[in-house]
N, C-alpha and C positions, 0 to 999 in steps of 0.2 A: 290952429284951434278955432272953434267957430265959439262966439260966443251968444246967451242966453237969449236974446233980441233977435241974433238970426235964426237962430232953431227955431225961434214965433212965431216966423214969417213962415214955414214951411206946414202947409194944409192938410193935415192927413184925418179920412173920414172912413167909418163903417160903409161899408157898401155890397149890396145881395149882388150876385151874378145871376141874369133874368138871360144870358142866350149866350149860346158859345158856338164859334164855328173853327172850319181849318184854315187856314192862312197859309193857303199854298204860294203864295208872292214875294213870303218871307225867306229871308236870307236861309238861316236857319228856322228849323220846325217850330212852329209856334200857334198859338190858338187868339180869335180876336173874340170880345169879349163884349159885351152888354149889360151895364151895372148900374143899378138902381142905391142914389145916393139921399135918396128919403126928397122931400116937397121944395126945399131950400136950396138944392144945387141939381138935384133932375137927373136924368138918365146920363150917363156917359159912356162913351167907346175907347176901348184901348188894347192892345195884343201884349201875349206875353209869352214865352218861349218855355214851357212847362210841359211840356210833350212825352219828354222821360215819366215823369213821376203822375201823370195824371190822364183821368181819359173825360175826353166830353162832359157824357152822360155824368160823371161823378162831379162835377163843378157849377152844374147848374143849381139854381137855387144856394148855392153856401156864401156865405159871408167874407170879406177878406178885407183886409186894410190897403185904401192908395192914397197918394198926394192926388188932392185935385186943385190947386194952386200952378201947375206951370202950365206955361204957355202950350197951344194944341202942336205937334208933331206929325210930319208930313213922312210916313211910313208906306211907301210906293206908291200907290193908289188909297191907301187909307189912312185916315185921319185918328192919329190918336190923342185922346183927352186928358188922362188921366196916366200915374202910372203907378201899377201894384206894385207890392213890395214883398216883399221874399229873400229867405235867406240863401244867398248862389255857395253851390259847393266846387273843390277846383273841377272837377268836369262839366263847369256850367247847369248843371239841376237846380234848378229853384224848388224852393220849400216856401208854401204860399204862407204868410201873417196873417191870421185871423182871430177873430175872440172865441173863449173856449163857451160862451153862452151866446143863445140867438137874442142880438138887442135891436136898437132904432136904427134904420138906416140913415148913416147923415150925422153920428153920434160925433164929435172930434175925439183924435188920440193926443194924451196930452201927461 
């Protein structure tokens, strides 16, 4: 069980997606991503494997929930920041977390 002190420690913030691209490098299909996390933590890069359920053009500009608290991750050639959160179904499809209203980027979830 983890208890209330650890869950604390784990960082998770609103953040707009400002660029999306393909990540052809990836194991599996996946998109790398460009996330604007409001004045206090800044731009961040991170990829995520959402290819099934989502296209580009449809991700830009929305809002999602990531941890930006772990250490950066060395993902081939690309450095990833942060990492989104989504609920994974058994055939691996992620379902992005986001808030159901546009708020401040940078908001904590808590």
């Amino acid at each position: 069980m983890l208890t209330w002190t650890e869950f604390e420690k784990v960082e998770m913030r609103v953040g707009t997606i400002l660029e999306v691209n393909d990540f052809p490098e990836a194991r599996k299909p996946a998109y790398q991503f460009t996330i604007d996390f409001g004045s206090n933590i800044g731009i961040r890069k991170t990829s995520a494997q959402i290819t099934k359920r989502y296209r580009k053009e449809d991700l830009v500009n929305r809002q999602i929930i990531a941890v930006v608290n772990f250490p950066k991750k060395q993902i081939g050639k690309f450095m990833s920041e942060c990492l989104v959160l989504g609920a994974v179904g058994e055939e691996g499809d992620a379902i992005l977390l986001a808030p159901d209203f546009k708020i401040e980027n940078g908001l904590p979830i808590r």
